[in-house]
C-alpha positions as CSV (number, residue, x, y, z in Angstrom):
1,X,76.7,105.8,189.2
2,X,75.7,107.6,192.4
3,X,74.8,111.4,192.7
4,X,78.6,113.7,192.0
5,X,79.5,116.7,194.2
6,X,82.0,119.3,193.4
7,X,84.7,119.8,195.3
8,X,87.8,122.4,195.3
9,X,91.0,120.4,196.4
10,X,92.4,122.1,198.7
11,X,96.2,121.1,199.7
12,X,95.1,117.8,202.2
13,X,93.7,116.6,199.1
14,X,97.1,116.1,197.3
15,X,96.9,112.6,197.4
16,X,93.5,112.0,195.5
17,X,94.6,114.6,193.5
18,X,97.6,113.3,192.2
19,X,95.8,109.7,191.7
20,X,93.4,111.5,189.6
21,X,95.3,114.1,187.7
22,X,97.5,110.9,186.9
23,X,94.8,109.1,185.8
24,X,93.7,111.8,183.3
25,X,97.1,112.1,182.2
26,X,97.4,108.6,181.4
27,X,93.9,108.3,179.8
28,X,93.9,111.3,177.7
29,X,97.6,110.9,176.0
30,X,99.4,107.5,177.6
31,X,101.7,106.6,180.2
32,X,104.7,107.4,178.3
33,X,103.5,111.0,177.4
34,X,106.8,113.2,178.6
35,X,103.8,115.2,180.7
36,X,103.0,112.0,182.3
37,X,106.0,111.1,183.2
38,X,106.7,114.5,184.6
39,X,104.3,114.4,186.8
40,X,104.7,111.3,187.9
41,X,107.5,112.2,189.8
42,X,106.0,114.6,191.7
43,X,106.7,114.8,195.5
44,X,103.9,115.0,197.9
45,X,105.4,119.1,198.3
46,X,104.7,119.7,194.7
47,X,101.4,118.3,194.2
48,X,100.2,120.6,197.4
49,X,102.1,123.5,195.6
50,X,100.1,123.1,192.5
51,X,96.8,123.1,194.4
52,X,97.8,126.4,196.4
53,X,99.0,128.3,193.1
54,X,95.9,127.3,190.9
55,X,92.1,126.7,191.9
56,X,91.2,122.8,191.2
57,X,87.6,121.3,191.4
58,X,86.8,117.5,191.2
59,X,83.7,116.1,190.6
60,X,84.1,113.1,193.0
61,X,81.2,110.1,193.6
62,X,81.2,108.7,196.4
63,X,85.1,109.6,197.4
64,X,86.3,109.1,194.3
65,X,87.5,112.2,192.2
66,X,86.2,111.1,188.4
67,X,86.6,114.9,187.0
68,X,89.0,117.5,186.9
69,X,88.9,121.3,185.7
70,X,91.2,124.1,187.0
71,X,91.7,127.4,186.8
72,X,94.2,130.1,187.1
73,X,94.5,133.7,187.4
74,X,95.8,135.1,184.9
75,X,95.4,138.9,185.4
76,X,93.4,141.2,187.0
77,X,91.2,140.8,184.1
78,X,91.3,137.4,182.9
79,X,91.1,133.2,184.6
80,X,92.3,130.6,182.4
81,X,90.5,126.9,182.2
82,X,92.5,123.8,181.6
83,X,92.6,120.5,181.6
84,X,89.0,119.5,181.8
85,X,88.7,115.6,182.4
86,X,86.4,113.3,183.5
87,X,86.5,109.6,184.2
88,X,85.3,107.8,181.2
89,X,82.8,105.8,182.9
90,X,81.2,109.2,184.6
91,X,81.1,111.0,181.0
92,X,77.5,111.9,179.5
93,X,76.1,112.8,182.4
94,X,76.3,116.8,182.6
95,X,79.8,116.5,184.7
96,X,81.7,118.2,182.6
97,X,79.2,121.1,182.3
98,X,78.6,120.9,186.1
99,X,82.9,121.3,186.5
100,X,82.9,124.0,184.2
101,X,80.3,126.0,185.8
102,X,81.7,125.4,189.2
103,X,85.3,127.2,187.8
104,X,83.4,130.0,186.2
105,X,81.6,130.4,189.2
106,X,84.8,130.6,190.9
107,X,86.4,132.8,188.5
108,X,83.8,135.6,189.2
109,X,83.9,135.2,192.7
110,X,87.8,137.0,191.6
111,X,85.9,139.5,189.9
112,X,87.5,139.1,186.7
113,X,85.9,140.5,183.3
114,X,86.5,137.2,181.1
115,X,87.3,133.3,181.3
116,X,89.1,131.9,178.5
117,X,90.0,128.2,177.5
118,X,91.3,126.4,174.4
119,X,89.9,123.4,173.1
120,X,90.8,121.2,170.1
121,X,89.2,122.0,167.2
122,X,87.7,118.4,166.7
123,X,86.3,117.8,170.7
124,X,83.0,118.3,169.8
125,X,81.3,117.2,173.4
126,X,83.8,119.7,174.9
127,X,82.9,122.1,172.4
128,X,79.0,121.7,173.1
129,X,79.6,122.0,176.9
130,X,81.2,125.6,176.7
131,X,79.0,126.6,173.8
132,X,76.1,125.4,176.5
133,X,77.6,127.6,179.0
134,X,77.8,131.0,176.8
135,X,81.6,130.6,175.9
136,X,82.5,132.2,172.5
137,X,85.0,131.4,169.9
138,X,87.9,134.2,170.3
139,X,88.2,135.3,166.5
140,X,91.8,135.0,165.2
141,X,93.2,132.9,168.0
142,X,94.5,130.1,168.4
143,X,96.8,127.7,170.5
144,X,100.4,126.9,169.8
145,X,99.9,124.0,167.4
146,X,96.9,125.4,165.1
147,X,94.4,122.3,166.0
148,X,93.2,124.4,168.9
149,X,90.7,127.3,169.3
150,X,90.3,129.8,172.1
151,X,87.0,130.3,173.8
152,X,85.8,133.4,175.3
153,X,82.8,134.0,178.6
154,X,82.9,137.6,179.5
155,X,81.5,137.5,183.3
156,X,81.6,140.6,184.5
């Protein structure tokens, strides 16, 4: 596979955005997922109204996007990670930790004081990539069904 570049989508990018959020969608829980299906039915409006609200980097080889990561502004305090995915053909290669880095860079750039993410409990190469990064487990949280934990930088 060729050298990867990070890029943040900006809203002329809605297109390859949608083909590869769709994508992750579909490979991470199925094309009949009610997410999935949601999404699907996005106009071309609402995909550029998702990349203006929250900040969204691709790894992309080539001009193919074969990662995702984005991040939202919480507070004044605090950006949120989410849905960190990568093309399963570009995985073990550092692009995930590459992603990552890229949004936390981002997220100090807002001059917030932490990043936080959740992460099943049982994703162990997601796991090692924030670990990597200095990402702490948040003690007594958790997400909304129990087989997630929140993770912690404090960048600022």
């Amino acid at each position: 596979m060729a050298q990867a570049r990070i890029a943040r989508l900006t809203e002329t990018d809605w297109r390859a955005f949608a083909g590869v959020r769709l994508r992750a969608l579909t490979d991470s829980l199925g094309a009949e997922d009610p997410q999935y299906r949601y999404e699907s039915t996005f106009t071309a409006a609402q995909w550029r109204r998702r990349l203006r609200a929250h900040a969204q980097f691709a790894a992309v080889v080539g001009n193919r996007p074969v990662g995702l990561i984005a991040a939202q502004r919480q507070s004044s305090e605090s950006v949120y990670l989410y849905s960190l995915w990568l093309d399963p053909e570009a995985r073990g290669r550092g692009l995930g930790r590459t992603l990552v880095a890229e949004a936390v860079g981002w997220a100090r750039s807002q001059r917030v004081r932490r990043v936080t993410l959740r992460v099943h409990v049982g994703n162990e190469a997601a796991r090692a990539v924030y670990d990597s990064l200095g990402f702490t487990v948040s003690a007594g949280e958790s997400g909304d069904t129990g087989d997630e934990i929140t993770m912690t930088l404090n960048v600022n």
